[in-house]
C-alpha positions as a LaTeX table, in Angstrom:
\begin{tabular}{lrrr}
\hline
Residue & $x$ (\AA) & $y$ (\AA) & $z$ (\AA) \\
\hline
Unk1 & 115.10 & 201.76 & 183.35 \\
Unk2 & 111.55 & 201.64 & 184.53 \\
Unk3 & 109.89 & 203.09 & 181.40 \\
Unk4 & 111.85 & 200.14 & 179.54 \\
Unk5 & 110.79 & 197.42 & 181.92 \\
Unk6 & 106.97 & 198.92 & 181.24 \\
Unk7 & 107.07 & 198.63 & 178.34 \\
Unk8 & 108.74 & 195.17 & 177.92 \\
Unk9 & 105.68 & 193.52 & 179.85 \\
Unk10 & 103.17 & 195.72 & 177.96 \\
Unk11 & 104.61 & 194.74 & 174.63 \\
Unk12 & 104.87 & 190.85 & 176.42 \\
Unk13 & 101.08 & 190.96 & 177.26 \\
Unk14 & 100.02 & 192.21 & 173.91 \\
Unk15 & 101.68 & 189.45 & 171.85 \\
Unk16 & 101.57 & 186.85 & 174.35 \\
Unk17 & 100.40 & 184.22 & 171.54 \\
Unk18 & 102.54 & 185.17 & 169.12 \\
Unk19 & 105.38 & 184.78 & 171.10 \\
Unk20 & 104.58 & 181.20 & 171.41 \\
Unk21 & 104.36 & 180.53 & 167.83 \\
Unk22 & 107.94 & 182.72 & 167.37 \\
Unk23 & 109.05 & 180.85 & 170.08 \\
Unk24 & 108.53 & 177.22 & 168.08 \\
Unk25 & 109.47 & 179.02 & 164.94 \\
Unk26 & 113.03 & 180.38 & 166.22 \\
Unk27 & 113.49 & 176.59 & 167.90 \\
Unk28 & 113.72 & 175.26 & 164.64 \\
Unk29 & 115.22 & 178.32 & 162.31 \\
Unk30 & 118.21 & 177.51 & 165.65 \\
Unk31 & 118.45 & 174.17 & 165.21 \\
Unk32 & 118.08 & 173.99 & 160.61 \\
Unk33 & 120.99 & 176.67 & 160.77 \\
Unk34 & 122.97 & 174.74 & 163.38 \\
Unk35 & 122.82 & 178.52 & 165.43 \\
Unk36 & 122.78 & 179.02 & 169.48 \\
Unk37 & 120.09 & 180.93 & 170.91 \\
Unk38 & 121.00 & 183.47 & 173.46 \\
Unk39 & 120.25 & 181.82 & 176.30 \\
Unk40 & 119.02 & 185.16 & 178.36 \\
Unk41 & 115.46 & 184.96 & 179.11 \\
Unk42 & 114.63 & 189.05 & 178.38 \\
Unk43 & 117.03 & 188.94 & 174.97 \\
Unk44 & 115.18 & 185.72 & 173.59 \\
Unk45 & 111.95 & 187.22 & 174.73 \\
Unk46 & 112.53 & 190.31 & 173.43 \\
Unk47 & 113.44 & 189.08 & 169.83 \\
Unk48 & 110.22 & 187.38 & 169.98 \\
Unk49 & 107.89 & 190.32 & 170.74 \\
Unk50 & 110.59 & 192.20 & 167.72 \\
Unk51 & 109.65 & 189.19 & 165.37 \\
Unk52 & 105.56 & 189.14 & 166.87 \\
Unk53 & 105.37 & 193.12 & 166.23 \\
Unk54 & 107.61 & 193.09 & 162.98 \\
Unk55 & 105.27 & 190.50 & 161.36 \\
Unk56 & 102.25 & 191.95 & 162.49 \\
Unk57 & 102.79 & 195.72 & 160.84 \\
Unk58 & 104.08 & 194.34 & 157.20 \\
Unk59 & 102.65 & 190.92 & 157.04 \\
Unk60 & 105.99 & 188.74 & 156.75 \\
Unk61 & 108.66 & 187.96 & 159.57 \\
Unk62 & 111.59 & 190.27 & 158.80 \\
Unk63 & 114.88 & 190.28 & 160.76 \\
Unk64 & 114.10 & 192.85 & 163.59 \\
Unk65 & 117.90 & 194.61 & 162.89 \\
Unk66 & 116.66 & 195.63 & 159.89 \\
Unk67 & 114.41 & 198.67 & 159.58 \\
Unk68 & 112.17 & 197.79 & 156.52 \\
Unk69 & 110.39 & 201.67 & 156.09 \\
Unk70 & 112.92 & 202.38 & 153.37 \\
Unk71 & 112.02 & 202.30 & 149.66 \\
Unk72 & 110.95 & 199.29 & 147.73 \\
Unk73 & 115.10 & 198.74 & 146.75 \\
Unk74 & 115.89 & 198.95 & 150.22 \\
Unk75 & 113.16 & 196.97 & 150.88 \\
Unk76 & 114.05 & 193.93 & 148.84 \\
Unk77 & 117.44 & 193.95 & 151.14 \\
Unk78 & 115.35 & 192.82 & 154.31 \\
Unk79 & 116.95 & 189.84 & 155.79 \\
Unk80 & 114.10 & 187.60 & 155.44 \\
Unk81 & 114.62 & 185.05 & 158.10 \\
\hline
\end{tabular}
């Protein structure tokens, strides 16, 4: 349990920015799609840092359920969000 909390606030602290601007992105994505966002603090921040890290290694937000490493057909099924 500790290792994860470490690393939540590690990952937290190294995206702290980003999470902002996922923050005001994921507002409106919520409210175009008529969706509710969980409303627990470490599951909405944690999707955040997902989205922050996700776009940061291939370039483009990608649904963090997905696992995008496959090959380029796989690929092309990302959930784009």
């Amino acid at each position: 349990m500790i290792r994860m909390m470490i690393g939540f606030f590690k990952d937290f602290f190294k995206y702290k920015k980003d999470i902002k601007r996922q923050d005001e992105w994921i507002k409106k994505y919520v409210e175009q799609k008529n969706h509710d966002l969980n409303s627990n603090p470490m599951i909405s921040t944690n999707l955040k840092i997902w989205l922050s890290e996700i776009e940061g290694i291939y370039g483009k937000r990608l649904c963090p359920c997905f696992d995008p490493s496959g090959g380029k057909k796989k690929t092309m099924l990302t959930l784009l969000l």
